[in-house]
N, C-alpha and C positions, 0 to 999 in steps of 0.2 A: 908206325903212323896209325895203322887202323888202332892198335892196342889203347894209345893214348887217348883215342877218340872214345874209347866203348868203356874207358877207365873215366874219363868227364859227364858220358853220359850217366853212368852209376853212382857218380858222384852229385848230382846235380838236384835230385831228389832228397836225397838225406839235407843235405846245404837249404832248401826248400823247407823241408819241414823244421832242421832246427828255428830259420828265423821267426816259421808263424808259431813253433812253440815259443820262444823266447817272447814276443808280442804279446800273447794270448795270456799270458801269466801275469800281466799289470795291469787287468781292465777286472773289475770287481763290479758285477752289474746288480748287484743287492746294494751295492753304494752308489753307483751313477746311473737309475732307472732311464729309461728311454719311452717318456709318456707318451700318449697318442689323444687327438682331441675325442672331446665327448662326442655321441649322438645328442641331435636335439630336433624336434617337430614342433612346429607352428601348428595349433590345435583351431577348431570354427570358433568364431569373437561369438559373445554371447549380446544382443542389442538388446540397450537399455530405450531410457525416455529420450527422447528428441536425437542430440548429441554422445548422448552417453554410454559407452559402449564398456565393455569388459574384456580386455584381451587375455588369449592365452596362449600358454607352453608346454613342453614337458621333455625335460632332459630322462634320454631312452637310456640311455648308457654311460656309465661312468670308468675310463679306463682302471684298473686297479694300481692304487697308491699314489693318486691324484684328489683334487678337493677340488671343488665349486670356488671359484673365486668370483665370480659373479652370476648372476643368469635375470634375462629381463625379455620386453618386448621392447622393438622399434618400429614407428610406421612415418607414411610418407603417401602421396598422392599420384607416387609413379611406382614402377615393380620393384620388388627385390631393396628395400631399404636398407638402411645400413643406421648404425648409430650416428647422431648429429646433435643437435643444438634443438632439445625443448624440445626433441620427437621420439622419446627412450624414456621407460621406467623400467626398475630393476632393483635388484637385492643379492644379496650375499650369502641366503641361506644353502646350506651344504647338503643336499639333498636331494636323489634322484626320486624322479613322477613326474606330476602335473602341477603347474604355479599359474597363477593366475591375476590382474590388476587390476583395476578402474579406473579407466579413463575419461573426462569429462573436456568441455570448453576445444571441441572438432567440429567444425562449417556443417551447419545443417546441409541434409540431403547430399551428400559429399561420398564419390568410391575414394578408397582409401586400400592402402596392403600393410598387413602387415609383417614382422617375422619374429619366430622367438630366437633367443642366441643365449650360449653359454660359455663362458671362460675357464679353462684351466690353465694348469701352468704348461700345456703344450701351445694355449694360444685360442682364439674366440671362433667360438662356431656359432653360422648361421643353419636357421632350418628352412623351409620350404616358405614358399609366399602364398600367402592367403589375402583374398581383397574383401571388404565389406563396403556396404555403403549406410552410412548415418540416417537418423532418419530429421521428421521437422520438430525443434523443441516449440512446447508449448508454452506464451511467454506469460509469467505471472499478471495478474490482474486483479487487482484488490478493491473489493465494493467498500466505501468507508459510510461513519455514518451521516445520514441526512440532517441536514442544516436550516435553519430557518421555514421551521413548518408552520405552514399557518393552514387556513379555514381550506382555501382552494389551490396552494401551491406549497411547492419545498423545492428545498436545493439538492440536487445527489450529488456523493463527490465519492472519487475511487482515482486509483493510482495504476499504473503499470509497469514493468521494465524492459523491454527492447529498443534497441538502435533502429527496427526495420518500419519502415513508414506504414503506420496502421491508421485503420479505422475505431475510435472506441465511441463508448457511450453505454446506455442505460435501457432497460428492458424494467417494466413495472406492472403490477395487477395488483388485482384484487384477491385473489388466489395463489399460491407459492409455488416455487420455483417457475415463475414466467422464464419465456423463451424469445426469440425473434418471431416465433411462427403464433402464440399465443397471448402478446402482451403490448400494448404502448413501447413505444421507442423511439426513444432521444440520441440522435448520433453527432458524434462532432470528428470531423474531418482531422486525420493527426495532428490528435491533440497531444497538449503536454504532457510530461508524466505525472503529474498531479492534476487532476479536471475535475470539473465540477459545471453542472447544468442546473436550470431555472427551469423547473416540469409546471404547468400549469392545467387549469379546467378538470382539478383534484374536484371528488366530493367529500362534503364536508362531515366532521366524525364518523373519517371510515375508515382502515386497518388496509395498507398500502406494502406488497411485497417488492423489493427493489434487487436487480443484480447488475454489476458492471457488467460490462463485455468487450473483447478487444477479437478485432477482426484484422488478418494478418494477410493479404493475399487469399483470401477464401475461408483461410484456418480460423473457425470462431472459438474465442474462450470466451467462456464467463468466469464469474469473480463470486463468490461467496453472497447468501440471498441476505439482505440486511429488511428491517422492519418500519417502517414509520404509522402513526396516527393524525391523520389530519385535526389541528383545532374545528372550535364550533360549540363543542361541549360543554356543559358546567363542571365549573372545579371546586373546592372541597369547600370555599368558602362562599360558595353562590354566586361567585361573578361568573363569566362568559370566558373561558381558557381562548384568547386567538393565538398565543405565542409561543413557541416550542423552538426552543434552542438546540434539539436532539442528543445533545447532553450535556451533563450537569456539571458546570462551573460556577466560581464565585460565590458560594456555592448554590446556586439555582440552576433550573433548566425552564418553567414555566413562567407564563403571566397570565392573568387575569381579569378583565374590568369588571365591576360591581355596576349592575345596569343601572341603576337609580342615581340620578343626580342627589348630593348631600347638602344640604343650609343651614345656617344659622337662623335662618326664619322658623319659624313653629311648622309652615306648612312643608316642608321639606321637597319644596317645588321652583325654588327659585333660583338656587346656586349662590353666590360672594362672590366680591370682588377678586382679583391675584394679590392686592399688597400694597405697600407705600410706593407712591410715586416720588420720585425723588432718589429713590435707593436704590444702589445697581448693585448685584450681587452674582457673580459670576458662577453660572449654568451650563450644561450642558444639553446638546440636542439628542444627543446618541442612546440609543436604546441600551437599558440598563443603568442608565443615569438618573432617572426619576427620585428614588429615596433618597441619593445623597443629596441632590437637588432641593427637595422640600425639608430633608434638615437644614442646609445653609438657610434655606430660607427664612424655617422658621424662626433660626438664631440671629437671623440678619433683618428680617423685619418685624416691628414692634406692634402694629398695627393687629386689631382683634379678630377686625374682619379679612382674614386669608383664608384663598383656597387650601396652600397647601397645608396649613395650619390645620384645615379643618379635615384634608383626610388622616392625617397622622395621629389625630386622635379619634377616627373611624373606630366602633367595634362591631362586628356583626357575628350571633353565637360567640365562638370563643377566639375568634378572630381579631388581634390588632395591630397586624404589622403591615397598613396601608398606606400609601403615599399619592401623592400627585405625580402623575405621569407625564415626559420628558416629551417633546414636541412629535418625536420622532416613535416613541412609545404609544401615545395618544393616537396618533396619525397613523398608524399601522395596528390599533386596535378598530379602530372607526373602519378603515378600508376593508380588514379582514373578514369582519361582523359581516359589512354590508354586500359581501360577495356573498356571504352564509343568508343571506335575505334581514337583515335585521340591523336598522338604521339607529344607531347607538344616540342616545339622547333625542330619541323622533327628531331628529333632524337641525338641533340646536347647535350654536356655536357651544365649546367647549373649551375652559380654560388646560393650558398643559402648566407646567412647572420650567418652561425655559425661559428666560427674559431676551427681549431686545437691545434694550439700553434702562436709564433710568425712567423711564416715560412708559415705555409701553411692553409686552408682554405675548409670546406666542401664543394662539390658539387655534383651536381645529374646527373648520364649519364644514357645512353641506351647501350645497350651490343647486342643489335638487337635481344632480343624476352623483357625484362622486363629492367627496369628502376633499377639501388641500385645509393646508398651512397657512394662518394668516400669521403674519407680520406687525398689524396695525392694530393693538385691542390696547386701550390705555388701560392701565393696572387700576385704576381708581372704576371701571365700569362695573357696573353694578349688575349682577345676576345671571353672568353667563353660570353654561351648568359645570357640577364639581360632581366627576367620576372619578370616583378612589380607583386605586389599581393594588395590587400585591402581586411577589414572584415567591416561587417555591420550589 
């Protein structure tokens, strides 16, 4: 009995090792490696402008006979993130170090974590959490150029782009680059994203610096300094520049009025009539409209004695592309002047180039403090005054 016992024991061992040789003979680990995941560290984000940050990585270790199948950052607004939907960027480069991405369009002023992570074929490793906090973006503001300049006023207009309820408007001098602290300011309570404001109690022929500005919660931007010149001035063909379109379309940007009333009288003091009473000839009141205006005219009525007749064949020096001016044209030459101190035609009615009907004929008088629009001047009256106009 004991024999058999001390003969299994001796046996027991060998029976033992044949099976783990036997085993051990069909596992070829140059053909079936047994990978392990990479190292990876989550590195400091590096902050950009507002939102915009740049994350980083860097895969420390790479097991040997394994390959990068991915590696990226992922973030999230609570710890330790993980990849998800639209909060990961990443790439595929095969490559141990430092990677690194740019991130933009994350909640201003926002803490955030992120992590880097790397995939092999043993499976995705995350590194450590790192949290940042975004900072405020500063939201575009674009100064555009000024519009409708005259003697004592313009229009500013500028754009911006935020969803967040701001404050914008205009900063202006004499001097450049105005501020809040050193210039007139026009502010309009969130306004649209295209605005535009009426600045008034301008001096006349004076060199005006303009910038937008958008105030965000405290945050001020400005917009790029843009330039204007108030009218007043004489322009190149001796009339009085009141009109400045700020720029050049159609293709003009200026007007002009010629101060001197023009006649067919010798004494070149009385002015003409508008034209045939009887003939209606469709006009316009709109600025800009005046030449085409005094052509129809001229082709539409027969009659010798016309205004507009008689600036279109204006020449002064080498000047002759003058017309009769549109109701609206006249009437904002007259008012601009006389904000500049200087009462266009001493104070006379003025014919324009727009008609009423077949009878009668717009024109511009003084009433002895401002300038309007009359309505009731029959075209046959005799001698109001004829101020040529030109644009350029």
């Amino acid at each position: 009995m004991n024999k058999k016992i001390r003969k299994l024991t001796f046996l027991l061992p060998l029976f033992l090792l044949f099976i783990n040789i036997s085993c051990g003979g069909s596992d070829d680990s140059s053909e079936h490696p047994n990978p392990q995941l990479p190292e990876v560290s989550t590195l400091q984000p590096q902050l950009g402008t507002g939102s915009q940050v740049t994350l980083r990585g860097s895969v420390d270790d790479l097991p040997s006979n394994t390959v990068i199948l991915r590696r990226g950052v992922c973030w999230a607004t609570t710890n330790n993130p993980t990849i998800g939907q639209d909060n990961f960027v990443e790439d595929s480069q095969n490559q141990v170090g430092e990677f690194s991405f740019e991130v933009s369009g994350l909640q201003d002023n926002t803490q955030y974590y992120v992590r880097a992570y790397c995939e092999n074929s043993a499976g995705l490793q995350y590194g450590n959490s790192v949290s940042f906090t975004t900072g405020i973006s500063q939201p575009l503001v674009t100064t555009l150029e000024p519009t409708t300049i005259l003697t004592t006023s313009a229009t500013l207009k500028g754009s911006f782009s935020t969803a967040t309820l701001s404050t914008v408007g205009f900063v202006y001098a004499t001097t450049q680059n105005p501020t809040m602290n050193n210039a007139n300011t026009s502010e309009l309570m969130n306004g649209p994203d295209i605005f535009d404001m009426d600045i008034t109690g301008l001096t006349p022929n004076t060199v005006y610096y303009v910038r937008s500005f958008i105030n965000t919660n405290g945050n001020l931007t400005y917009g790029e300094q843009k330039q204007l010149k108030t009218t007043g001035y004489f322009g190149p063909a001796g009339g009085y520049v009141f009109y400045d379109k700020g720029v050049t379309t159609d293709p003009w940007r200026y007007m002009e009025v010629f101060p001197e009333t023009r006649s067919y009288d010798i004494s070149q003091t009385t002015g003409s009539q508008w034209g045939n009473t009887g003939t209606f000839i469709q006009t316009s009141d709109a600025i800009g409209a005046g030449l085409e205006n005094s052509i129809a005219i001229q082709t539409g009525v027969s009659q010798a004695n016309c205004a507009a007749k008689l600036c279109l064949g204006f020449q002064f020096t080498e000047f002759d592309d003058w017309f009769l001016g549109s109701s609206q044209e006249m009437f904002t030459a007259a008012k601009a002047m006389r904000a500049a101190g200087v009462t266009l035609g001493g104070g006379s009615t003025i014919w324009t180039s727009t008609q009423v009907d077949a009878t009668y004929a717009k024109s511009v008088w003084f009433n002895g403090t401002n300038f309007e629009i009359s309505n009731s001047s029959p075209k046959t009256f005799p001698n109001l005054l004829v101020l040529p106009m030109r644009r350029y």
